[in-house]
TORLUM-237373 format. One record per residue (C-alpha): z negated, x, y negated; residue number from 1. Coordinates in Angstrom, 2 decimals. Layout:
<atoms>
+---------+---------+---------+-----+
|      zz |      xx |      yy |   n |
+---------+---------+---------+-----+
|       Z |       X |       Y | NUM |
...
+---------+---------+---------+-----+
</atoms>
This chain:
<atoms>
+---------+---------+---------+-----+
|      zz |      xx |      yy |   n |
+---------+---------+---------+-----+
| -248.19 |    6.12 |  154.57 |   1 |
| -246.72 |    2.68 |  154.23 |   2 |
| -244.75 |    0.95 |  156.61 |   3 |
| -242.54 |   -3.02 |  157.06 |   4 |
| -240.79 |   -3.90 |  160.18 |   5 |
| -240.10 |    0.24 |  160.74 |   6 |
| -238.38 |   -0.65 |  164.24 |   7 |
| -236.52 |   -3.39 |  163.63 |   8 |
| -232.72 |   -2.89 |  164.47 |   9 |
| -230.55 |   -2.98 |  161.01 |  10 |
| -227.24 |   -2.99 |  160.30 |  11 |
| -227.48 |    0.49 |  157.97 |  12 |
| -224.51 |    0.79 |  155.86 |  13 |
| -223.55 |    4.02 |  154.86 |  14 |
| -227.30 |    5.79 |  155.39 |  15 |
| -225.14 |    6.15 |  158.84 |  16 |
| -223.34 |    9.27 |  156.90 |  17 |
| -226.54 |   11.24 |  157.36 |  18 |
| -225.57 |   11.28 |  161.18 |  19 |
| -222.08 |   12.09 |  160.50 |  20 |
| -223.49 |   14.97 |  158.62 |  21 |
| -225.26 |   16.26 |  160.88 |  22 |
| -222.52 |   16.06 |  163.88 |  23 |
| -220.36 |   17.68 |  161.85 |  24 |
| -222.44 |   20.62 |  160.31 |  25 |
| -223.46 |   21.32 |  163.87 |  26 |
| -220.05 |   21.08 |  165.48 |  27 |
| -217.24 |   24.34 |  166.16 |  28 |
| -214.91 |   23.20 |  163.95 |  29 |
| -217.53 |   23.45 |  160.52 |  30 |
| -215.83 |   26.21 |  159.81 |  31 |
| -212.07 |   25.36 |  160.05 |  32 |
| -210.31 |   25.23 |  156.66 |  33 |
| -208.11 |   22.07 |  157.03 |  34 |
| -208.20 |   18.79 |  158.74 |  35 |
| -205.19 |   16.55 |  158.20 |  36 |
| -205.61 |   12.70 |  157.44 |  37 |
| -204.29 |   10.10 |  159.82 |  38 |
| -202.93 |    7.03 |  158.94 |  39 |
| -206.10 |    5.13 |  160.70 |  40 |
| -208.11 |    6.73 |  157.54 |  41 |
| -206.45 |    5.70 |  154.53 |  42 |
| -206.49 |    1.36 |  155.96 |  43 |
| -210.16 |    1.54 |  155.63 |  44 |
| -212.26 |   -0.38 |  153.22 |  45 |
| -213.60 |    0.93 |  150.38 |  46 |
| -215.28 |    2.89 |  148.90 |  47 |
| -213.01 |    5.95 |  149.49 |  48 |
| -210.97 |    8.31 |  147.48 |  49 |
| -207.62 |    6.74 |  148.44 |  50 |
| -206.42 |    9.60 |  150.34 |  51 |
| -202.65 |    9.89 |  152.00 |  52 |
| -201.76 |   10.32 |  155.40 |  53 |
| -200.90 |   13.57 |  156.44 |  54 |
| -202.28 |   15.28 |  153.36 |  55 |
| -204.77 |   18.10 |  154.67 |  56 |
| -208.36 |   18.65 |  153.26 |  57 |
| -210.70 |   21.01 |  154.33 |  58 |
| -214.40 |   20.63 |  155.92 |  59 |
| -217.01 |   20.87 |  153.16 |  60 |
| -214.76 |   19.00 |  150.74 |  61 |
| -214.41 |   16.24 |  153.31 |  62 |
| -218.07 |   16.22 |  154.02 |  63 |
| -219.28 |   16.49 |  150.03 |  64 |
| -217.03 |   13.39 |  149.46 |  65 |
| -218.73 |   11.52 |  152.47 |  66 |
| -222.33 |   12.40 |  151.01 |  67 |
| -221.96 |   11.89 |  147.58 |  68 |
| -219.33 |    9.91 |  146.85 |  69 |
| -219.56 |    7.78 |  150.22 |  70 |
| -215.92 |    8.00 |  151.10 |  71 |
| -214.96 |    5.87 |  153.91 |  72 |
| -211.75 |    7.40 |  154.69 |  73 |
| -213.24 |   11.41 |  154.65 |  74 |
| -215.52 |   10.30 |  157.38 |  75 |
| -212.49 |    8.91 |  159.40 |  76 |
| -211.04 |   11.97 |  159.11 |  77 |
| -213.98 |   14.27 |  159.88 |  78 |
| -214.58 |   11.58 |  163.11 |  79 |
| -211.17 |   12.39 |  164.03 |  80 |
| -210.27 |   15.86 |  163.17 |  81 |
| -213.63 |   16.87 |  165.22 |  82 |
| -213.98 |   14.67 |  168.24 |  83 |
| -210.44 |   13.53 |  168.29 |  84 |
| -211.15 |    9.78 |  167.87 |  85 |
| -213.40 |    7.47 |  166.42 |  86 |
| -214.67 |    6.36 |  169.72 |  87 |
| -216.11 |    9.79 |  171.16 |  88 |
| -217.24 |   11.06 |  167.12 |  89 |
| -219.37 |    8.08 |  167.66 |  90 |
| -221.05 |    8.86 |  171.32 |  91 |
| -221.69 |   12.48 |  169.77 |  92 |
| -223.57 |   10.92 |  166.80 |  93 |
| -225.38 |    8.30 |  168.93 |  94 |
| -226.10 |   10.81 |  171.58 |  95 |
| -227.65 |   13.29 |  169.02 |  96 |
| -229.76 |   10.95 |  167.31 |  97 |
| -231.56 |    9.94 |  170.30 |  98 |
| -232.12 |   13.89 |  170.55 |  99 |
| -233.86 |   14.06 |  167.12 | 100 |
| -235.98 |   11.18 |  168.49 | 101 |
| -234.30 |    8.15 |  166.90 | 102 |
| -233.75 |    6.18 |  170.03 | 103 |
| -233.73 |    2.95 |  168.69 | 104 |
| -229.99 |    3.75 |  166.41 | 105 |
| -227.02 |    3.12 |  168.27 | 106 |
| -223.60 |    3.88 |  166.08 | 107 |
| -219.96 |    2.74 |  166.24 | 108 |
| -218.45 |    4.84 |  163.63 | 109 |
| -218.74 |    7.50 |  161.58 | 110 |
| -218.81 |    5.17 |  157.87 | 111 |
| -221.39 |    2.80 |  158.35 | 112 |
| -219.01 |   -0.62 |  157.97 | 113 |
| -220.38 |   -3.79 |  159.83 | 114 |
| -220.12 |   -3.49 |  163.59 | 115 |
| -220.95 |   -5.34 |  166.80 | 116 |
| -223.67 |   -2.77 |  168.21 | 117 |
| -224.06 |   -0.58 |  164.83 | 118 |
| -227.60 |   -0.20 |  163.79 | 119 |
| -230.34 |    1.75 |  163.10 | 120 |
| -233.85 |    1.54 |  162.05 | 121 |
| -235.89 |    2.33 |  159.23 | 122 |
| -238.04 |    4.79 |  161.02 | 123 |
| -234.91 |    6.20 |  162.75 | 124 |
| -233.46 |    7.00 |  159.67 | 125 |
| -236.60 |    8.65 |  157.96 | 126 |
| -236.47 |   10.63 |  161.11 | 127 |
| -232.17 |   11.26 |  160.96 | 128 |
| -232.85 |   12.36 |  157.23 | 129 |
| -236.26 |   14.91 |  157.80 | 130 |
| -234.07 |   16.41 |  160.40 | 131 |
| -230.89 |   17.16 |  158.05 | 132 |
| -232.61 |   18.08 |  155.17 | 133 |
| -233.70 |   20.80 |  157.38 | 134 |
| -230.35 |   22.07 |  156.96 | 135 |
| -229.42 |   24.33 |  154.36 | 136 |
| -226.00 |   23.27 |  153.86 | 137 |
| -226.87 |   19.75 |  153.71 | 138 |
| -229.63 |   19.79 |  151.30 | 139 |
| -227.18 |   21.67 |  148.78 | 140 |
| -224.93 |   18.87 |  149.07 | 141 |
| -227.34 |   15.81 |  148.50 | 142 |
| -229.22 |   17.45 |  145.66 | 143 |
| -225.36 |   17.76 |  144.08 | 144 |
| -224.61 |   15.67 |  141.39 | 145 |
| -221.29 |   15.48 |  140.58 | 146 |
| -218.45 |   17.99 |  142.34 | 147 |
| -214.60 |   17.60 |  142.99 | 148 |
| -212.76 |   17.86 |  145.81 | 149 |
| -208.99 |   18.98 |  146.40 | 150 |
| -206.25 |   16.88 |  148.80 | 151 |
| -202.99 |   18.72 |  149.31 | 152 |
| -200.00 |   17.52 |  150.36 | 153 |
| -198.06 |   18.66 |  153.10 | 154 |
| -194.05 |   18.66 |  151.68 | 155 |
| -191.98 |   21.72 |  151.34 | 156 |
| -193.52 |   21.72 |  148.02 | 157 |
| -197.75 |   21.87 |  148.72 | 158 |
| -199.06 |   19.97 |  145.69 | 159 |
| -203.01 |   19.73 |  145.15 | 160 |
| -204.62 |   17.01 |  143.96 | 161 |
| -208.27 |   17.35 |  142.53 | 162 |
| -210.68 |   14.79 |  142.42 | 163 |
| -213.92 |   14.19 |  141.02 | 164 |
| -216.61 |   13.12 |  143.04 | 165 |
| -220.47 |   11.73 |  141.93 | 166 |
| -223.43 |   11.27 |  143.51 | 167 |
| -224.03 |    7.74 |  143.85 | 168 |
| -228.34 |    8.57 |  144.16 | 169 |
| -229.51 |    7.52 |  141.01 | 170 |
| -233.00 |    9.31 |  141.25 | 171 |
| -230.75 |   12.97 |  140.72 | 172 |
| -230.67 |   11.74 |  137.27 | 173 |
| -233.87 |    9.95 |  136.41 | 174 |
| -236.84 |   10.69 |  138.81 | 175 |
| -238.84 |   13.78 |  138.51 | 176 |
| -238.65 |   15.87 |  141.42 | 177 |
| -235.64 |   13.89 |  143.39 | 178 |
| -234.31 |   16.32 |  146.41 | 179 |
| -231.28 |   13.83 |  147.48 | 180 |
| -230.44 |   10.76 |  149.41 | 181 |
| -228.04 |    8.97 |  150.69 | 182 |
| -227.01 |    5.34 |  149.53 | 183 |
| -225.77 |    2.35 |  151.54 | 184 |
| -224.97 |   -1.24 |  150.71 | 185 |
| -222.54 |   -3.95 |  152.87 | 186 |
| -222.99 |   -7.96 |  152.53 | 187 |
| -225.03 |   -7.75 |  156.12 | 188 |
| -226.81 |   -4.34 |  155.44 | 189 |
| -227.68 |   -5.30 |  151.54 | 190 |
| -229.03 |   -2.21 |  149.76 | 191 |
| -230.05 |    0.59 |  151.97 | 192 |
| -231.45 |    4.52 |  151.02 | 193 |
| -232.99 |    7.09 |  152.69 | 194 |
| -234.36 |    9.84 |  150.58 | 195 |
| -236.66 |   12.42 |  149.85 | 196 |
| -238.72 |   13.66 |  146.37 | 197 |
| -240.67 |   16.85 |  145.74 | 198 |
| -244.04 |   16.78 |  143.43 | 199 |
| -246.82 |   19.45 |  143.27 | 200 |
| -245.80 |   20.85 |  146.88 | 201 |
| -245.54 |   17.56 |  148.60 | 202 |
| -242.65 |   16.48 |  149.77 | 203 |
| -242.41 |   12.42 |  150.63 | 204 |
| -239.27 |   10.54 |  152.42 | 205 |
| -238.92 |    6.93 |  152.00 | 206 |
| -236.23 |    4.75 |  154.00 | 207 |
| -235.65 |    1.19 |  152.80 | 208 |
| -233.06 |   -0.89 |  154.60 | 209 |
| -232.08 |   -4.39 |  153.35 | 210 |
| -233.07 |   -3.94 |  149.66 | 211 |
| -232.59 |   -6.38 |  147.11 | 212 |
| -233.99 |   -4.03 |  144.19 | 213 |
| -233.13 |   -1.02 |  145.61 | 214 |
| -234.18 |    1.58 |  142.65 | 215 |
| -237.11 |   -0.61 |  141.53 | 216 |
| -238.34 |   -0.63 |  145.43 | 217 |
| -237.73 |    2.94 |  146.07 | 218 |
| -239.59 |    4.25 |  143.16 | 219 |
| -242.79 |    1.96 |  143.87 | 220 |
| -242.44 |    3.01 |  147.13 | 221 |
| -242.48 |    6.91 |  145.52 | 222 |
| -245.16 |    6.61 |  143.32 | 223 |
| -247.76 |    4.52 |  145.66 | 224 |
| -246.86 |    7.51 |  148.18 | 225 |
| -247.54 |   10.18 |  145.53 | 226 |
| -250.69 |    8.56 |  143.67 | 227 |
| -252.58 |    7.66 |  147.32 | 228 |
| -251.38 |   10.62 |  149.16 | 229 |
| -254.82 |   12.60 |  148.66 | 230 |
| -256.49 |    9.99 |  150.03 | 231 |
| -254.40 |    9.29 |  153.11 | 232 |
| -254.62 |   13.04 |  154.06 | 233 |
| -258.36 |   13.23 |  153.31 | 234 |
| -258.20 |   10.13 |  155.87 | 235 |
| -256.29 |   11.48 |  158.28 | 236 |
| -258.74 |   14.28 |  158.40 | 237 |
| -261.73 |   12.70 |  158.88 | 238 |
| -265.33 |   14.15 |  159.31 | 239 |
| -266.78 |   12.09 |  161.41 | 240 |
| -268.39 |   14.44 |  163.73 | 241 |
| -270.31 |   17.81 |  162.53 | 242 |
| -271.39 |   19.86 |  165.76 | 243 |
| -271.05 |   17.24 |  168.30 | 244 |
| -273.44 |   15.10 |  166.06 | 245 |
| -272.98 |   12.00 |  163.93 | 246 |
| -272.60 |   12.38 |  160.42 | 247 |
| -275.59 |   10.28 |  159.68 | 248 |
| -279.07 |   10.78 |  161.18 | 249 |
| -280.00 |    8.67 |  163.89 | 250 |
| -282.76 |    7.57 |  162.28 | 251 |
| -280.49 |    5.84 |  159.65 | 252 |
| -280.16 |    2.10 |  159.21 | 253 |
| -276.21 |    0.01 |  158.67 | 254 |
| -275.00 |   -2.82 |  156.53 | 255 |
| -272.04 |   -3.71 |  157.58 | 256 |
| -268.88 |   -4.79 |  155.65 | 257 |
| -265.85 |   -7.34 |  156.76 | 258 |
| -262.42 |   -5.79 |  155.57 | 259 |
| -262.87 |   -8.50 |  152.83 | 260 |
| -265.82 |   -7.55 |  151.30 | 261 |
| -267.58 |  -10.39 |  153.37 | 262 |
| -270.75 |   -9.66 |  155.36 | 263 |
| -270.06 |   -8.74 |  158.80 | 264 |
| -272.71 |   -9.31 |  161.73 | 265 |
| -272.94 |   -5.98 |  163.29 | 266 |
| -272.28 |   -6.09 |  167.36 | 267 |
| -275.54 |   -5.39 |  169.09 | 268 |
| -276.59 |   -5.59 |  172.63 | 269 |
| -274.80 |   -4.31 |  175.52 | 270 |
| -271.09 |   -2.68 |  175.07 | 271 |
| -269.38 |    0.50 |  172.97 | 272 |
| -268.09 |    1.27 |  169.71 | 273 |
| -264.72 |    3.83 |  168.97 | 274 |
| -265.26 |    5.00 |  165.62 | 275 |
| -262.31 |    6.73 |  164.23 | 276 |
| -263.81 |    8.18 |  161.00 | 277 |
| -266.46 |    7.87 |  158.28 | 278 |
| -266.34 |    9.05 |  154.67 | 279 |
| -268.45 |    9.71 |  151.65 | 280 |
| -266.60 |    7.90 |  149.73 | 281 |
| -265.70 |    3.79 |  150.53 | 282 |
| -262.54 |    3.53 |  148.91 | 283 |
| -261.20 |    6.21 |  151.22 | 284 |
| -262.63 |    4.52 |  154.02 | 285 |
| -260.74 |    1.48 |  153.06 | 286 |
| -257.30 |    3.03 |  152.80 | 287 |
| -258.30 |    3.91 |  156.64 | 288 |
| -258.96 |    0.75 |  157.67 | 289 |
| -256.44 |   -1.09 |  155.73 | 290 |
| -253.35 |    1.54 |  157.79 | 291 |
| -255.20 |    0.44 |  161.02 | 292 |
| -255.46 |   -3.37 |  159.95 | 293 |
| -251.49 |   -3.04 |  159.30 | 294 |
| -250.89 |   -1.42 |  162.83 | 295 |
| -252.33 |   -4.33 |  164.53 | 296 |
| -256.14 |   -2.81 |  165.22 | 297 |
| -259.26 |   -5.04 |  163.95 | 298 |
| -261.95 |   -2.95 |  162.35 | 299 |
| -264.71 |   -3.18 |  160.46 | 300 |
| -266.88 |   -1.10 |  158.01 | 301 |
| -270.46 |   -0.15 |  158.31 | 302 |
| -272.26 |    1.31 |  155.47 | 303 |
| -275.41 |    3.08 |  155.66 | 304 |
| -277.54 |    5.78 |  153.68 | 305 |
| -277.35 |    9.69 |  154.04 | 306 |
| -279.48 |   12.55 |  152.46 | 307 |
| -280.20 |   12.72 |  148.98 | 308 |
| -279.06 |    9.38 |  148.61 | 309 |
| -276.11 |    9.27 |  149.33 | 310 |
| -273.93 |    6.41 |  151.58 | 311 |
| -271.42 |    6.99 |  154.24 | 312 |
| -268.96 |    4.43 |  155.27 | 313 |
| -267.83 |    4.39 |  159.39 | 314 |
| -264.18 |    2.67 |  159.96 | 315 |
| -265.54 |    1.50 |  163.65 | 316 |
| -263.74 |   -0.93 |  166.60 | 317 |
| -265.35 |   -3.13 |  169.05 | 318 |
| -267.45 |   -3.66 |  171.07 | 319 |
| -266.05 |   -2.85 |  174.18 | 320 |
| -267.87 |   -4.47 |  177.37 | 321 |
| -267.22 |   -1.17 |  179.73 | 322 |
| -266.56 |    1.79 |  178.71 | 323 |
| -263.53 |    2.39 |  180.43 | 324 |
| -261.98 |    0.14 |  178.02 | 325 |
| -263.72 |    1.67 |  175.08 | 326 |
| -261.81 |    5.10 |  176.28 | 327 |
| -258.40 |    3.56 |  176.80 | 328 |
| -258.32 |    2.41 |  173.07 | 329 |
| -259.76 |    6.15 |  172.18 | 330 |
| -256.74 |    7.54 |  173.48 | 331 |
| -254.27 |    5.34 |  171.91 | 332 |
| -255.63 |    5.43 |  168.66 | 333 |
| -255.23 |    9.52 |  169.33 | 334 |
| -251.68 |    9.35 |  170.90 | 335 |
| -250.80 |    6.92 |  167.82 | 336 |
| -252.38 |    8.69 |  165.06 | 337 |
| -253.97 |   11.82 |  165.39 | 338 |
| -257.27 |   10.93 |  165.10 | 339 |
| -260.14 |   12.04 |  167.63 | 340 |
| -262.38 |    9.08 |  167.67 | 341 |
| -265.95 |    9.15 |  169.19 | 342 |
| -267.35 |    6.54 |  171.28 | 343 |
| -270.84 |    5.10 |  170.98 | 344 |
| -273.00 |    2.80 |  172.98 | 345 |
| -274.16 |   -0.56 |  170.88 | 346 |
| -277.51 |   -0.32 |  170.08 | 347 |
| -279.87 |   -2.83 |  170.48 | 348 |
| -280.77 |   -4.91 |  167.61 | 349 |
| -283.25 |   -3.07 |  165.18 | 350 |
| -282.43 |    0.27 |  167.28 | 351 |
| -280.45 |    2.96 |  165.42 | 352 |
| -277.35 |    5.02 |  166.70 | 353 |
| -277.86 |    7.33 |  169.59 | 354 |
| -275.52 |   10.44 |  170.06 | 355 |
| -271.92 |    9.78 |  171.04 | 356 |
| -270.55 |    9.86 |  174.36 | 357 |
+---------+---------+---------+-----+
</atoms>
């Protein structure tokens, strides 16, 4: 629905956790009881729950304190107890979020601290997070707000230490149908989330890397989904074609309309059109052509009279000189959106619409 820079390559922070999540839910050793901690873990930077070496802790607790609390060191130990070093935990988490489709991430570690060759993308991580949530397990954890965890120690005297652990997504707390997240924040990466809310049915993820207002970005960014979201689906969907005819009668004259408001000289003469959609209503119409404007495309609105009435608006491209051409951008605006288009020849001035090709 709204999108800035989605591919550009980011350091991520600790949004990176969603990807140790996921290599570890899916891996053999989920449902071992105990992983001990090696020394490696505990000289990490916080945040972290200060754990000691050679004390033993077991799967979920390790993972709850990675999710929710962000520990550093539990992810060092999950890296290590299940791949057997940092190195290959990493190759297993780039490796399976270029399966998922996030081919753009590339990870070094299993925390999310500044690396040479660490990074992600905004898009990947939307992508990293739909797939998770998918998870049962995983879901349970990020909608959990606070928990505790236990660390034991491994003398001839076992001694269990319990610590509290909170949710560091804000939204559990104060935003109305919050499902979980995960938080990130380094001096390169700034403020980083990736996170999903619930309303009415719908279900929206957001993924904002390089925040300076996190909270106050992400819930703009959640209501401007929730209060256009009709309208982008009703988009999406258009009507532009009702039994292989034109919404509008042939016999039906255009004004046309720049993306400004300005008056637009309608293309006429030799050439074809690709219109991707037309509406009943203009300010749908707009929201169209504005998400096209903001994927590069050039468009235009023509506005014309219907039945009873009434006015229809057509989001339109071109002209295109040969058809050929015309067809090439009908399939990438498909491939890219979704969106059948329909192609029609440019009439001749004062001559109306004839059927689409």
């Amino acid at each position: 629905m709204y999108q800035r820079e989605p591919d550009l390559p980011l350091p991520p922070a600790s949004t990176t956790k969603i990807v140790t999540a996921i290599v570890v839910l899916e891996s053999e050793k989920w449902g071992e009881d105990l992983l001990k901690v090696p020394s490696l873990a505990t000289r990490v930077p916080a945040s972290k729950l200060y754990l000691k070496p050679g004390h033993l802790m077991s799967v979920p607790d390790l993972l709850y304190s990675v999710l929710l609390s962000s520990a550093n060191d539990s992810s060092l130990v999950l890296a290590q107890g299940i791949a057997g070093s940092v190195e290959r935990f990493a190759k297993m988490m780039t490796r399976k979020a270029h399966e998922i489709g996030a081919t753009n991430s590339h990870f070094t570690n299993p925390h999310g601290l500044t690396e040479p060759g660490h990074v992600s993308t905004a898009r990947d991580l939307a992508l990293l997070f739909r797939y998770a949530m998918k998870n049962p397990t995983f879901r349970e954890i990020v909608q959990t707000r606070t928990s505790s965890v236990k660390s034991i120690s491994t003398g001839k005297r076992r001694r269990t230490r319990n610590i509290t652990i909170r949710n560091h997504n804000r939204l559990l707390w104060n935003f109305d149908g919050a499902l979980g997240g995960k938080t990130g924040y380094t001096h390169a990466a700034q403020k980083c989330f990736v996170g999903a809310v619930s309303r009415d049915g719908t279900t929206l993820i957001i993924s904002i890397l390089g925040s300076r207002d996190l909270w106050g970005d992400t819930k703009r960014l959640f209501e401007y989904g929730f209060d256009n979201y009709e309208s982008f689906v009703t988009a999406a969907r258009p009507r532009a074609v009702i039994h292989g005819e034109p919404v509008l009668r042939q016999s039906e004259s255009f004004n046309s309309v720049s993306p400004a408001g300005e008056e637009f000289k309608r293309p006429s003469g030799n050439g074809y059109l690709v219109q991707i959609a037309a509406f009943r209503e203009k300010d749908r119409a707009e929201i169209l052509q504005k998400l096209f404007a903001e994927t590069g495309y050039e468009t235009f609105l023509e506005e014309g009279p219907v039945r009873n009435g009434e006015i229809t608006y057509r989001v339109r491209m071109g002209p295109y000189p040969e058809l050929m051409r015309a067809q090439e951008i009908a399939r990438e605006v498909e491939d890219k959106s979704g969106i059948r288009t329909i192609i029609l020849p440019v009439p001749a001035a004062g001559q109306a619409d004839e059927k689409p090709g």
